[in-house]
N, C-alpha and C positions, 0 to 999 in steps of 0.2 A: 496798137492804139487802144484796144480795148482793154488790154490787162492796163495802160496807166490810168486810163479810165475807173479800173476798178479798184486799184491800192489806193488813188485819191478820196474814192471815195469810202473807203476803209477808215483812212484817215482819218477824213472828217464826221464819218456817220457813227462808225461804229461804236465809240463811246458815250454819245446821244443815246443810242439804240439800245445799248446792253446798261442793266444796273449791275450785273455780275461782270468784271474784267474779263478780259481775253487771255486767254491761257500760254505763256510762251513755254515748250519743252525745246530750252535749248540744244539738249544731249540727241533729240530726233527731228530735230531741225522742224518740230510740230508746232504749230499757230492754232488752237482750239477757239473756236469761237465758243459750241454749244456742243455738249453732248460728248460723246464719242469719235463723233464722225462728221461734224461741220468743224472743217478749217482742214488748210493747205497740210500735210502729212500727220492727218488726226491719228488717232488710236487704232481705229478701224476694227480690223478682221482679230476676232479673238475676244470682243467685247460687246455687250448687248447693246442696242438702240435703247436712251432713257425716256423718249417720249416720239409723238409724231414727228417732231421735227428731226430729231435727231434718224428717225426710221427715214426721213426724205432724202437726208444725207448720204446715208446709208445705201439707198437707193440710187443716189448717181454713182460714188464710190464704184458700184458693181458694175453701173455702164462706164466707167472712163475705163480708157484703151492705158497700157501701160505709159511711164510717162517718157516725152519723148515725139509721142502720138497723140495728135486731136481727136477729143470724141466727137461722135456726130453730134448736132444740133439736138437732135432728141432727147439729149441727155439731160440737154441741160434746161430744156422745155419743160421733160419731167420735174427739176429740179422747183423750178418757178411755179410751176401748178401746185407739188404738194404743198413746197413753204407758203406756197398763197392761202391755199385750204386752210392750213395752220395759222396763219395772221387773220387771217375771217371770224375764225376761231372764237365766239365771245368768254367760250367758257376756258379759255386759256387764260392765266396769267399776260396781264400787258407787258411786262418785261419778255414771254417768250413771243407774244404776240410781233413784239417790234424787233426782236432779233428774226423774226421768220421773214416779215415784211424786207429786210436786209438782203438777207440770204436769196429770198424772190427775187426781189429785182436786180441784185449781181450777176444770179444765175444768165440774165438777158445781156450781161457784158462781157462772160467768158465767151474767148476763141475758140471755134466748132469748124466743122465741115459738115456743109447741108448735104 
């Protein structure tokens, strides 16, 4: 329930939210929202963090358990804290601002194990 919870709202937020499009890598079956490392099978490992947000990413990336397996809750607690930090952000850009704000509150729709 919560993942259609969150493609809806993908749907409908994401393009409000981001002035830069969302990145499709058909050939890796990768959905880049931001960065390197925010969106469903991003770049990841082998490429640097381009800003805080993208280092939050990054930061769960390293907690999620292979896929298959639910990460704990924590993970994605982290998740919501640091994009939150980054949407608080004033001296960020409001285009990364409202993708972080995104990113946070998704983070509290993925499926976890407390």
């Amino acid at each position: 329930m919560r993942a259609a919870t969150l493609a809806a709202a993908i749907a409908v937020v994401a393009p409000a939210a981001a002035q830069e499009p969302i990145r499709i890598d058909a050939a890796r079956g990768a959905l880049l929202i931001h960065g390197n490392f925010c969106g469903p099978g991003n770049r990841g490992p082998g490429y640097p963090p381009v800003d805080a947000l993208d280092a939050a990413c990054m930061h769960h990336d390293a907690c999620t358990p292979p896929p298959g397996d639910l990460p704990h809750c924590a993970c994605h607690d982290r998740l919501h804290a640091e994009a939150g930090r980054v949407a608080q952000n004033l001296a960020a850009p409001r285009a990364i601002r409202d993708k972080a704000k995104f990113i946070s509150d998704g983070a509290l729709l993925l499926p976890c194990l407390d």
